[in-house]
N, CA, C, O and CB atoms as a CASP TS submission, in Angstrom:
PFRMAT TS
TARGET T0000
AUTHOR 0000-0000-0000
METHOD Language model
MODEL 1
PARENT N/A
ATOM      1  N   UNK     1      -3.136 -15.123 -12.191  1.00  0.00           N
ATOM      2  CA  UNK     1      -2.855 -13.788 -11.691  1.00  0.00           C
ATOM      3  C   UNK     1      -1.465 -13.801 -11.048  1.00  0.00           C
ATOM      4  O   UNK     1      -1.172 -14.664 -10.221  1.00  0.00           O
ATOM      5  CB  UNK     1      -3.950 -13.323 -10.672  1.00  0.00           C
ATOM      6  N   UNK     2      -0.494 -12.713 -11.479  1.00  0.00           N
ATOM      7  CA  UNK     2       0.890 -12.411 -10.915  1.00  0.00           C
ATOM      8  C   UNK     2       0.941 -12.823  -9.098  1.00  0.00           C
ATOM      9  O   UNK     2      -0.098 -13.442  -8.868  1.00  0.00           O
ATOM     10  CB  UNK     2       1.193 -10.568 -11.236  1.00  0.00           C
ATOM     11  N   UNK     3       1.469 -12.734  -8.281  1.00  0.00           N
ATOM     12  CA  UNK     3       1.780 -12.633  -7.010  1.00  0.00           C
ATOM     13  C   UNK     3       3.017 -12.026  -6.857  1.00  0.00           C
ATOM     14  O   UNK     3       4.093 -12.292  -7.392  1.00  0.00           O
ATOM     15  CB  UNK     3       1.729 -13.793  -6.408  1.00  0.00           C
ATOM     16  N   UNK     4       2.660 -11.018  -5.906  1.00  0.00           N
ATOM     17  CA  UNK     4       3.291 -10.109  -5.264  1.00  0.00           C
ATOM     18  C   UNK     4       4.221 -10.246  -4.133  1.00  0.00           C
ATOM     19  O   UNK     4       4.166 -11.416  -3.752  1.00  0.00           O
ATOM     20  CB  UNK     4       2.496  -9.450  -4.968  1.00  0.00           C
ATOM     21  N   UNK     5       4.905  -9.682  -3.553  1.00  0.00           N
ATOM     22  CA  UNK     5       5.729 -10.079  -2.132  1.00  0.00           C
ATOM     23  C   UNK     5       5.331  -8.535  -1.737  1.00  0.00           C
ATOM     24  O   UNK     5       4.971  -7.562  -2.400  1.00  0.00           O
ATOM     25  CB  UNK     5       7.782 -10.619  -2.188  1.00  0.00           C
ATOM     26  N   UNK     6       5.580  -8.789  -0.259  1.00  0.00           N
ATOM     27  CA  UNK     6       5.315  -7.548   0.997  1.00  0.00           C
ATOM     28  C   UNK     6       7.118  -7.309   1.608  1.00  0.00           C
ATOM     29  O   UNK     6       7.905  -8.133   2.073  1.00  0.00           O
ATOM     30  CB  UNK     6       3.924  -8.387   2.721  1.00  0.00           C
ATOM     31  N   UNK     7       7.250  -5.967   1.371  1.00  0.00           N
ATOM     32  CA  UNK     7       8.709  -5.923   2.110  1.00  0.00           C
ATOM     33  C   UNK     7       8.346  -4.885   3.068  1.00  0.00           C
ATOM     34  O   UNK     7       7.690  -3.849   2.964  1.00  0.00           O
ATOM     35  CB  UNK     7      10.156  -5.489   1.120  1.00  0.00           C
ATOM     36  N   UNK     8       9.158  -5.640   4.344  1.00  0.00           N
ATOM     37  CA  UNK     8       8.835  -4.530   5.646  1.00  0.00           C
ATOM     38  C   UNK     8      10.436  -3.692   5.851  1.00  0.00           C
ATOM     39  O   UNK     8      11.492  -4.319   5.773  1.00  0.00           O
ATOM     40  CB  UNK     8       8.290  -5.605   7.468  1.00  0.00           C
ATOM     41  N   UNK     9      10.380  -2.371   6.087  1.00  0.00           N
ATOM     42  CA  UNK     9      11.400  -2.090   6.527  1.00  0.00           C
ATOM     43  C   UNK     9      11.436  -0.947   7.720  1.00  0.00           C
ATOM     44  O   UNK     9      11.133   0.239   7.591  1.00  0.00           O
ATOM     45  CB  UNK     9      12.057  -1.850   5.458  1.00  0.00           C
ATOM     46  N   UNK    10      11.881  -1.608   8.895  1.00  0.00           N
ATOM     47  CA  UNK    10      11.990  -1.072  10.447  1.00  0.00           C
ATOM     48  C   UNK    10      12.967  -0.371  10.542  1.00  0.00           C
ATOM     49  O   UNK    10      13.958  -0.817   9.964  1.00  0.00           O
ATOM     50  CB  UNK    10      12.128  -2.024  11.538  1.00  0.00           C
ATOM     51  N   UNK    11      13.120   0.880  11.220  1.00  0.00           N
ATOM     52  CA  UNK    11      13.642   2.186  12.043  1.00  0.00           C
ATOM     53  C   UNK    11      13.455   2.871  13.155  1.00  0.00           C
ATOM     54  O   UNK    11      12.324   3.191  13.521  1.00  0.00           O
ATOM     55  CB  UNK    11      13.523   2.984  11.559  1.00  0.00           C
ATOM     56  N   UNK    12      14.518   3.171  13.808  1.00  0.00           N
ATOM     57  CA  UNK    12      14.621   3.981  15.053  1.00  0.00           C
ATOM     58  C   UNK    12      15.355   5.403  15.152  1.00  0.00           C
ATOM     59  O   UNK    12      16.559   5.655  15.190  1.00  0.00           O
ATOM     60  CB  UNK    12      15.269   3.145  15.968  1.00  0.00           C
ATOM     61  N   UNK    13      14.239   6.254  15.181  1.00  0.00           N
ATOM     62  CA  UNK    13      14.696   7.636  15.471  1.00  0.00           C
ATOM     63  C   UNK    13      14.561   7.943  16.815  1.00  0.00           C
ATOM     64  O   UNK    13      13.806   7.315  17.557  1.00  0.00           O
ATOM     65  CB  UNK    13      13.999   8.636  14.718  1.00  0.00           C
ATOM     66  N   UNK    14      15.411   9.092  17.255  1.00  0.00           N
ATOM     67  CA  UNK    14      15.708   9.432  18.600  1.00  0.00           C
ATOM     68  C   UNK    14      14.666  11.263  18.777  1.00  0.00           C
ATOM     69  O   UNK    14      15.216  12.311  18.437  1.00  0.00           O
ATOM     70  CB  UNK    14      17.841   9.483  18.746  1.00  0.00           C
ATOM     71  N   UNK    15      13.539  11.243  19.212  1.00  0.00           N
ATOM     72  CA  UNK    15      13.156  12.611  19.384  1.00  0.00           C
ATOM     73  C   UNK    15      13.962  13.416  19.685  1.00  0.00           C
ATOM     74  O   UNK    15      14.990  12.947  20.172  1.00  0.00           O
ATOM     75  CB  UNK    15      12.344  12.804  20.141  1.00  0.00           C
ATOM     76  N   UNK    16      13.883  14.955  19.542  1.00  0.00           N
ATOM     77  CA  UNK    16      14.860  16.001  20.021  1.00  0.00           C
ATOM     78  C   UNK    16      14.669  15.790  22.241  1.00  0.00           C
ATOM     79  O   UNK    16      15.473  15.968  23.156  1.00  0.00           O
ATOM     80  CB  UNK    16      14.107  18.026  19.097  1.00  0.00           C
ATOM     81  N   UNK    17      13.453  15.428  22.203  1.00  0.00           N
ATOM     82  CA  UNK    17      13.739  15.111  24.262  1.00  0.00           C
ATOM     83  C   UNK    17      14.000  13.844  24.208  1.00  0.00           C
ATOM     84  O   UNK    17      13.759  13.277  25.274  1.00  0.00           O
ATOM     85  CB  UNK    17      12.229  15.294  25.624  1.00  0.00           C
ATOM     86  N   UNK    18      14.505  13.000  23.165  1.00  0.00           N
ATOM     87  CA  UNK    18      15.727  12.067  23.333  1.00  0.00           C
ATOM     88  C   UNK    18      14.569  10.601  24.047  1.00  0.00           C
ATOM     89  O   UNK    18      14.970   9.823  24.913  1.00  0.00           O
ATOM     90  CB  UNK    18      17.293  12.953  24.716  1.00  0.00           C
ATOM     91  N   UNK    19      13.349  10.551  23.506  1.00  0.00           N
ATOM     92  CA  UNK    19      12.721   9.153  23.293  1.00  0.00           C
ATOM     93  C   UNK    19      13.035   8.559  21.827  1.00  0.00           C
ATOM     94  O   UNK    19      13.602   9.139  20.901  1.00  0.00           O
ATOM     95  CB  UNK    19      11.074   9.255  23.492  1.00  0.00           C
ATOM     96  N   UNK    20      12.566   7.379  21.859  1.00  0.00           N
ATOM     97  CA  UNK    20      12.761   6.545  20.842  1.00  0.00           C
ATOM     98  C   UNK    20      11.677   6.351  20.140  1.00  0.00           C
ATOM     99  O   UNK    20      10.681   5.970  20.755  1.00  0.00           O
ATOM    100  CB  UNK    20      13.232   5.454  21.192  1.00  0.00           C
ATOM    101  N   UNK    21      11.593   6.556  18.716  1.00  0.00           N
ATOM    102  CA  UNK    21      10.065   6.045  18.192  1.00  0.00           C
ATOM    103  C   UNK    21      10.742   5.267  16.789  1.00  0.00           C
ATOM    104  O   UNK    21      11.462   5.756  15.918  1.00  0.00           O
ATOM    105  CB  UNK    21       8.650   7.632  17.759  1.00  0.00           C
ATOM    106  N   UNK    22      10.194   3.812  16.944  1.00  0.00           N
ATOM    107  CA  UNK    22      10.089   2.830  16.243  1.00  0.00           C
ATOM    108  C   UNK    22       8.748   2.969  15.290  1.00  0.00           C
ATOM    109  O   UNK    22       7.557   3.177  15.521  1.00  0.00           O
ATOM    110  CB  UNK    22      10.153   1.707  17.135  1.00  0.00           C
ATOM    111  N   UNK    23       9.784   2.681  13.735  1.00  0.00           N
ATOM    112  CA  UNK    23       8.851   2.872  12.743  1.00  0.00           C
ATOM    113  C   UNK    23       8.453   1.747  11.671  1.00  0.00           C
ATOM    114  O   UNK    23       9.457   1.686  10.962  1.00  0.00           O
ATOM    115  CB  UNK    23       9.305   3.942  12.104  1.00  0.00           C
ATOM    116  N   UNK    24       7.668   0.972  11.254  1.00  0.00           N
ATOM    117  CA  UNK    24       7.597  -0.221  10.257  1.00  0.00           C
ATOM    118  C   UNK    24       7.078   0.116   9.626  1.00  0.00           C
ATOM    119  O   UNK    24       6.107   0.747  10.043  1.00  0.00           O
ATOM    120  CB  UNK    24       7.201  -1.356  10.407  1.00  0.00           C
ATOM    121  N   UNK    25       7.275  -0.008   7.941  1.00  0.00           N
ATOM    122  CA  UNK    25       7.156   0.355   6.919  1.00  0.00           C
ATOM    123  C   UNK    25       6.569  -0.825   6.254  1.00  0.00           C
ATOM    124  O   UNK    25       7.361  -1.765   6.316  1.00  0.00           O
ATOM    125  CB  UNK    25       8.249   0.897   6.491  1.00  0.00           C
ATOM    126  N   UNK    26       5.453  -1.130   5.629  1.00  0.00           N
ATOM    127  CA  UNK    26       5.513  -2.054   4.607  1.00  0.00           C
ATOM    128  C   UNK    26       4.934  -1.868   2.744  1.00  0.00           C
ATOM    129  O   UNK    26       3.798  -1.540   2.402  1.00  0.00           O
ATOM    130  CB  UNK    26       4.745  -3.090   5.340  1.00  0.00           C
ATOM    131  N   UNK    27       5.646  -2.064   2.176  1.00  0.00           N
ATOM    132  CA  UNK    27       5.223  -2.053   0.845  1.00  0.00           C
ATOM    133  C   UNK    27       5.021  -3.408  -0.006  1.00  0.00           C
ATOM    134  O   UNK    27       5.630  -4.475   0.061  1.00  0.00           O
ATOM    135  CB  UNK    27       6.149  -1.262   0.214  1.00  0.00           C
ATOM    136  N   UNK    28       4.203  -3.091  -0.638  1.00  0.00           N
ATOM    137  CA  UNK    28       4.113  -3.857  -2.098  1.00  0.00           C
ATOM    138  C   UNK    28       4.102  -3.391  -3.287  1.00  0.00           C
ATOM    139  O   UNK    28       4.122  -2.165  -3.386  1.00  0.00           O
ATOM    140  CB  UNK    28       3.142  -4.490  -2.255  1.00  0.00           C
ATOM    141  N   UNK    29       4.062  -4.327  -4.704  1.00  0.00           N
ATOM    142  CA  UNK    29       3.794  -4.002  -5.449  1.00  0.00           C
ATOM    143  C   UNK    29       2.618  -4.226  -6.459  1.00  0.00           C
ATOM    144  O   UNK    29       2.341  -5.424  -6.526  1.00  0.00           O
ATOM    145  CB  UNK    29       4.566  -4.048  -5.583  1.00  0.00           C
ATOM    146  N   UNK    30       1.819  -3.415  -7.290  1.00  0.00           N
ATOM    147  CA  UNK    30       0.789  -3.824  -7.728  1.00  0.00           C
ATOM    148  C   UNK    30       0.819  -4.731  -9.396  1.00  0.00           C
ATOM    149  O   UNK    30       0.707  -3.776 -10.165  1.00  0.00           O
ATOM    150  CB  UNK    30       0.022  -2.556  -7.628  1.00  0.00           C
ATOM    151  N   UNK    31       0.892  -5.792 -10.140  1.00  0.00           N
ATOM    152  CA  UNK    31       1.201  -6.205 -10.811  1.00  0.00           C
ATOM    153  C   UNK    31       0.690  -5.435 -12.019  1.00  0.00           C
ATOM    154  O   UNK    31      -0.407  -4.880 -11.949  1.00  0.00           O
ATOM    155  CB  UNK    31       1.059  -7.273 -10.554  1.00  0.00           C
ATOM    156  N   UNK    32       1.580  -5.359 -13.356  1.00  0.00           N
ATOM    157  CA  UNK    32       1.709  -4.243 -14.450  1.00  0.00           C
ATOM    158  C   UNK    32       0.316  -4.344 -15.162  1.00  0.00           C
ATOM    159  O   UNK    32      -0.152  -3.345 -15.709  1.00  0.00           O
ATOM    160  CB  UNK    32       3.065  -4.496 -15.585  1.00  0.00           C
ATOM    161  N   UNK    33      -0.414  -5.651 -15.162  1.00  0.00           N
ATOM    162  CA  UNK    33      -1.495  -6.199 -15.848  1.00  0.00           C
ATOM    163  C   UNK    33      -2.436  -5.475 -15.171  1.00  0.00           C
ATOM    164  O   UNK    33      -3.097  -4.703 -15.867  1.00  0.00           O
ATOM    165  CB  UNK    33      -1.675  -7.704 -15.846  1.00  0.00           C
ATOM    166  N   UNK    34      -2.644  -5.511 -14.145  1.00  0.00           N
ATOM    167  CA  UNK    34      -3.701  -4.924 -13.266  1.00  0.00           C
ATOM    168  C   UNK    34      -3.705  -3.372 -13.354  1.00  0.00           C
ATOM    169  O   UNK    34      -4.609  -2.644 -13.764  1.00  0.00           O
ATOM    170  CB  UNK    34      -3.474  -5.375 -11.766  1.00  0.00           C
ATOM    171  N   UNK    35      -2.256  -2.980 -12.783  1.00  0.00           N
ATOM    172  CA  UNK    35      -2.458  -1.319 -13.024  1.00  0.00           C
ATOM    173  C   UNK    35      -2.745  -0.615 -15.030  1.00  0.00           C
ATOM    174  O   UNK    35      -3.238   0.449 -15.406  1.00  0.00           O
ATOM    175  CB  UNK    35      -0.574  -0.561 -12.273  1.00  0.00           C
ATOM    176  N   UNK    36      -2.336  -1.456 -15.611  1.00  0.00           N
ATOM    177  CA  UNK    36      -2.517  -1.035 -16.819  1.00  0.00           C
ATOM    178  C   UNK    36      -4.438  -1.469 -16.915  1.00  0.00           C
ATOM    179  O   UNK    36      -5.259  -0.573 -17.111  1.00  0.00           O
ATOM    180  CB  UNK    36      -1.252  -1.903 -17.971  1.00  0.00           C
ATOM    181  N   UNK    37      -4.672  -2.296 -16.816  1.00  0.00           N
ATOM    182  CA  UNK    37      -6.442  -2.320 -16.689  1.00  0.00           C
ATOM    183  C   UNK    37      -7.008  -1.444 -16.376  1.00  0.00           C
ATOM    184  O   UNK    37      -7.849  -0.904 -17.095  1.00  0.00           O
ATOM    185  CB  UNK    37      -7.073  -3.089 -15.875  1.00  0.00           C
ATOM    186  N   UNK    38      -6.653  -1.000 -15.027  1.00  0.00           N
ATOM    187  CA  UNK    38      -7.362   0.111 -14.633  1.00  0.00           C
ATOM    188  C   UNK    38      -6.952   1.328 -14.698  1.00  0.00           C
ATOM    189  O   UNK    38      -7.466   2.226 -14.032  1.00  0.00           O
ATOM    190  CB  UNK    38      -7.664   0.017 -13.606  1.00  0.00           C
ATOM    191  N   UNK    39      -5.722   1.545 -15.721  1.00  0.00           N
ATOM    192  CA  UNK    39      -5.131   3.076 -16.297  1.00  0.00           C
ATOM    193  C   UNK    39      -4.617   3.698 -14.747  1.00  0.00           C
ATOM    194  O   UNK    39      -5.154   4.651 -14.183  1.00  0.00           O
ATOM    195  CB  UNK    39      -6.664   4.317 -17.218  1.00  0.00           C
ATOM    196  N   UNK    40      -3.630   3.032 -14.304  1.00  0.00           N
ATOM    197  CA  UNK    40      -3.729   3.965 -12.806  1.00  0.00           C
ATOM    198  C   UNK    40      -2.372   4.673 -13.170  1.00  0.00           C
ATOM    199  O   UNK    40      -1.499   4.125 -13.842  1.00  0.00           O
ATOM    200  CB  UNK    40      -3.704   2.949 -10.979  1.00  0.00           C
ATOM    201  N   UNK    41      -2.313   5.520 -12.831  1.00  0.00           N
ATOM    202  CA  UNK    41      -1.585   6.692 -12.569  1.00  0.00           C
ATOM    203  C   UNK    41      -0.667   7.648 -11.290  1.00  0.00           C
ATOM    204  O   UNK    41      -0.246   6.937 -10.378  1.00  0.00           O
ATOM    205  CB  UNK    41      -2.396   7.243 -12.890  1.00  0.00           C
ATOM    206  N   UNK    42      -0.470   8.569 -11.220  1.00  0.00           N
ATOM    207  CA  UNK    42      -0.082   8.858 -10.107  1.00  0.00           C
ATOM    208  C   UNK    42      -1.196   9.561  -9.156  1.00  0.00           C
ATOM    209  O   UNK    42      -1.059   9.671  -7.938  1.00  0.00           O
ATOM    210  CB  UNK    42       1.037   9.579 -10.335  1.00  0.00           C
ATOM    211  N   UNK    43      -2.235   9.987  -9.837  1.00  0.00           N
ATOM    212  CA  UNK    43      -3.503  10.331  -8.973  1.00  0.00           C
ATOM    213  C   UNK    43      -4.026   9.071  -8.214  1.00  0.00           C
ATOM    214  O   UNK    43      -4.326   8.914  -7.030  1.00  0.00           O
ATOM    215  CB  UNK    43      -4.726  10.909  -9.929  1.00  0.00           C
ATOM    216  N   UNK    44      -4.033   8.393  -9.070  1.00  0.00           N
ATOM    217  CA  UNK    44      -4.674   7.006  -8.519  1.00  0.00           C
ATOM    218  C   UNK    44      -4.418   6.740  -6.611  1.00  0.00           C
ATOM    219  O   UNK    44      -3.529   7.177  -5.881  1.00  0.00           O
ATOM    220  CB  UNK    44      -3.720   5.569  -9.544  1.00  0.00           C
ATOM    221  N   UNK    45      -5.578   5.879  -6.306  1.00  0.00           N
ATOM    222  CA  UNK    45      -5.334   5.605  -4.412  1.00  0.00           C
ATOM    223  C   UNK    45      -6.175   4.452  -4.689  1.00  0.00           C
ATOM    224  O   UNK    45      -7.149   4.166  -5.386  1.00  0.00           O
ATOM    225  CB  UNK    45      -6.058   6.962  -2.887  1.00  0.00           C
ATOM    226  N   UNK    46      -5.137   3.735  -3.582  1.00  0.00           N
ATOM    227  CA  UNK    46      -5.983   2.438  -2.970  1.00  0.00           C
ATOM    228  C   UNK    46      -6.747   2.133  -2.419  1.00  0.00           C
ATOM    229  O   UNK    46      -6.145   1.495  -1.555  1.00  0.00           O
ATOM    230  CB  UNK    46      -5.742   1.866  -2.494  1.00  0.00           C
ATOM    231  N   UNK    47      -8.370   2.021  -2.037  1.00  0.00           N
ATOM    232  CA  UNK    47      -8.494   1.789  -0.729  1.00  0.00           C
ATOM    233  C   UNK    47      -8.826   0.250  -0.091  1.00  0.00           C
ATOM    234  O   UNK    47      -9.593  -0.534  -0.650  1.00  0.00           O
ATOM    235  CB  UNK    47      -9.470   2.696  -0.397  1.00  0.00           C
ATOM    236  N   UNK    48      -8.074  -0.059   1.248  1.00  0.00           N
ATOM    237  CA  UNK    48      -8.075  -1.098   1.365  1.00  0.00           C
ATOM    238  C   UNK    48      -8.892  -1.768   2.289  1.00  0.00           C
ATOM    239  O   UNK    48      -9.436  -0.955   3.036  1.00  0.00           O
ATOM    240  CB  UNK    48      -7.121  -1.270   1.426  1.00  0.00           C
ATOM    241  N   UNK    49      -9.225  -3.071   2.558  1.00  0.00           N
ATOM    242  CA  UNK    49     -10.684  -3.474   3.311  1.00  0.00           C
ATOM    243  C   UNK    49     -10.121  -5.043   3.549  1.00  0.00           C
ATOM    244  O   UNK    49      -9.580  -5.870   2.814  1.00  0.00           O
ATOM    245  CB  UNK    49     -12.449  -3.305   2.143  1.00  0.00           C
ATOM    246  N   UNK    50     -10.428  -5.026   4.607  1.00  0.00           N
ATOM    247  CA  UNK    50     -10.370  -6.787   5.116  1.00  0.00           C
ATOM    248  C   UNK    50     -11.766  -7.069   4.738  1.00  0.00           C
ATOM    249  O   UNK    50     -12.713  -6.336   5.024  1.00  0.00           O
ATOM    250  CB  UNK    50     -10.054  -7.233   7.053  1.00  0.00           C
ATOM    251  N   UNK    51     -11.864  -8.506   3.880  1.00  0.00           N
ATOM    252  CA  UNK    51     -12.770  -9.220   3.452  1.00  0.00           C
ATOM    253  C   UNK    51     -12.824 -10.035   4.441  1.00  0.00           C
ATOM    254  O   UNK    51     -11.984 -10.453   5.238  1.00  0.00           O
ATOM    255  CB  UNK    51     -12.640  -9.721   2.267  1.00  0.00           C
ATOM    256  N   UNK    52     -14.641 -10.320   4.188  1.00  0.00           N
ATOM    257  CA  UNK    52     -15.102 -11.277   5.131  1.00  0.00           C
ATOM    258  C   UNK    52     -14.649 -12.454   5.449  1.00  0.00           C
ATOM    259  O   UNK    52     -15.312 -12.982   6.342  1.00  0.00           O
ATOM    260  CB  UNK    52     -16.078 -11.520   4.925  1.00  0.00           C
ATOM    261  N   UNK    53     -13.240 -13.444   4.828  1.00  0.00           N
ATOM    262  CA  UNK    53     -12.459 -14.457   5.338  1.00  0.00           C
ATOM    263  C   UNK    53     -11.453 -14.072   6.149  1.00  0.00           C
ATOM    264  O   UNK    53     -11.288 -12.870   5.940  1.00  0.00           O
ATOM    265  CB  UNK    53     -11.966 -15.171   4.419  1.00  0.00           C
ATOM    266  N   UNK    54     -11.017 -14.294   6.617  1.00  0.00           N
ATOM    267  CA  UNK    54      -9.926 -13.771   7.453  1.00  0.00           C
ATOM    268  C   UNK    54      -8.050 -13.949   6.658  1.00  0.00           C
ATOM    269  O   UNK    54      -6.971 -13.954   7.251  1.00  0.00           O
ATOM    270  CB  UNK    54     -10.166 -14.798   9.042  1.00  0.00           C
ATOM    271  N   UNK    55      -8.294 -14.050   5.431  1.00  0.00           N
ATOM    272  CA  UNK    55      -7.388 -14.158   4.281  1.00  0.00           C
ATOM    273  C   UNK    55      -7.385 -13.184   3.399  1.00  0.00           C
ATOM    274  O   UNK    55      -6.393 -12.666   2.886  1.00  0.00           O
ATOM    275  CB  UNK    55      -7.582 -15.209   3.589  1.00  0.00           C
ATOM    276  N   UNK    56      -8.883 -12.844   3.161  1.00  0.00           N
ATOM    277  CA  UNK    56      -9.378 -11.828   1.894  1.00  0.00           C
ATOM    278  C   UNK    56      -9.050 -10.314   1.584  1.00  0.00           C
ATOM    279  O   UNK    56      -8.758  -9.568   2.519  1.00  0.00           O
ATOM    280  CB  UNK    56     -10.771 -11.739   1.974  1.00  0.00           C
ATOM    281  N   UNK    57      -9.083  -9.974   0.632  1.00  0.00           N
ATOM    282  CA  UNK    57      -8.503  -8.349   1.139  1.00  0.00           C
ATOM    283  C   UNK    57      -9.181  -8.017   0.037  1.00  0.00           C
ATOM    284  O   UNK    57      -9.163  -8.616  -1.039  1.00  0.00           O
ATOM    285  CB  UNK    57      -6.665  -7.778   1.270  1.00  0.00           C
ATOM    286  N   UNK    58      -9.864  -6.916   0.359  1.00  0.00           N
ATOM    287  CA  UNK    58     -10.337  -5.865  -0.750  1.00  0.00           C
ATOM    288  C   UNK    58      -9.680  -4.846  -1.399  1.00  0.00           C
ATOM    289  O   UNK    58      -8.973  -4.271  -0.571  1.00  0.00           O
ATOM    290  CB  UNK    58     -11.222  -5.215  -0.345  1.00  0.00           C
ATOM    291  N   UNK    59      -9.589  -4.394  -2.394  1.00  0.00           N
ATOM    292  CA  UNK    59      -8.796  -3.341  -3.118  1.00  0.00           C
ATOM    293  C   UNK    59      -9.692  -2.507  -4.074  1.00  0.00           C
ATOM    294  O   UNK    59      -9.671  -2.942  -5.226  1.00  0.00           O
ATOM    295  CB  UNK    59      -7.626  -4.013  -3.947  1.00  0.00           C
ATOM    296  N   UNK    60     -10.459  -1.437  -3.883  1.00  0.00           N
ATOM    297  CA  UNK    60     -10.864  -0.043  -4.512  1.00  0.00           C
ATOM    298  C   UNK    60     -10.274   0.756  -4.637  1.00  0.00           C
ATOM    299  O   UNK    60      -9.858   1.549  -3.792  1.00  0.00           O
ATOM    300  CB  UNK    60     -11.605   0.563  -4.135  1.00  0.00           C
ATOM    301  N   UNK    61      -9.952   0.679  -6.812  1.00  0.00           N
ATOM    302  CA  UNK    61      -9.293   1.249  -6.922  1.00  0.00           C
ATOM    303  C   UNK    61      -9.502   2.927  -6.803  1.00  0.00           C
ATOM    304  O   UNK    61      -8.396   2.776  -6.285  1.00  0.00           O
ATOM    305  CB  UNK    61      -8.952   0.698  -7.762  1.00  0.00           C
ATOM    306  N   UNK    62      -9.715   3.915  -6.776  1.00  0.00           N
ATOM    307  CA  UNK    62     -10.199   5.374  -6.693  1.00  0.00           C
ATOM    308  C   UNK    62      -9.097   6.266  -8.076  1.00  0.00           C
ATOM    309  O   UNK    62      -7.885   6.134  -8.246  1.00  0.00           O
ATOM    310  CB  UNK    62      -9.850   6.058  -4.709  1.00  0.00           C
ATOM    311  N   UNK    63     -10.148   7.197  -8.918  1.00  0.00           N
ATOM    312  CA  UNK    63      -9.244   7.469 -10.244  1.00  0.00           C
ATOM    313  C   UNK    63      -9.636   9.146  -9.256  1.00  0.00           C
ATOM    314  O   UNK    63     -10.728   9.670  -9.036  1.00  0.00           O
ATOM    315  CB  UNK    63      -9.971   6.935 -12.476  1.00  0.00           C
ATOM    316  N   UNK    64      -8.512   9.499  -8.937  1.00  0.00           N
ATOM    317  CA  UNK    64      -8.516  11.317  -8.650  1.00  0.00           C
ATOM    318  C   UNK    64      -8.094  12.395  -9.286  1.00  0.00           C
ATOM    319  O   UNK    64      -8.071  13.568  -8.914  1.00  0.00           O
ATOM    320  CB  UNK    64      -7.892  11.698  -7.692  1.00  0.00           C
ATOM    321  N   UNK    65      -7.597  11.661 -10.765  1.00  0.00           N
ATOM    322  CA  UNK    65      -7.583  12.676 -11.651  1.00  0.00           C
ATOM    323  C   UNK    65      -8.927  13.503 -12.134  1.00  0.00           C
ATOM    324  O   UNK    65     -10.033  13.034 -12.404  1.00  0.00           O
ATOM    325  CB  UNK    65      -6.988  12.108 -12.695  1.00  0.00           C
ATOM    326  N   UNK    66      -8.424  15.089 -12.161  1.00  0.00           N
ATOM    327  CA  UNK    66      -9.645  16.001 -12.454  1.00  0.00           C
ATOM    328  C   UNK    66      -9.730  16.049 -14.320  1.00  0.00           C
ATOM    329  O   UNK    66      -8.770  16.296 -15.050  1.00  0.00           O
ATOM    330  CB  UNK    66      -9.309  17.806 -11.622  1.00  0.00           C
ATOM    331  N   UNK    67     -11.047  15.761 -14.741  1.00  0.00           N
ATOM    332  CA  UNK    67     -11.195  15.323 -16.113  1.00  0.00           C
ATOM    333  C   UNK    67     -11.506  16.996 -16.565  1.00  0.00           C
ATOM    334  O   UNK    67     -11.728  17.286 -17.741  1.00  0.00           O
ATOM    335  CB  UNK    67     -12.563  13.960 -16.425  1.00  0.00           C
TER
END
């Protein structure tokens, strides 16, 4: 199975009453084999779940296109 990388990318905006709110972003990507398996699309959603190891991660895929 492919492996993926996680990219984080951090920002600071200034509110209009002039506080600071810090923002972290992280993305991935889903490998072409996998999204082509499961026909995903732009309807398509992830949902995500910490598995019972403290490593594990769950991924349900959800199809929200209306047939």
């Amino acid at each position: 199975m492919p492996e993926t990388t996680v990219s984080v990318t951090e920002s600071t905006t200034t509110n209009p009453d002039g506080d600071d709110y810090h923002r972290k972003q992280y993305r991935t990507t889903i490998p072409k084999d996998l999204a082509e398996f499961f026909d995903m699309d732009r309807e398509t959603t992830l949902e995500w779940k910490v598995g019972g190891a403290s490593n594990k991660l769950e991924i349900i895929v959800h199809d929200n296109s209306e047939e």
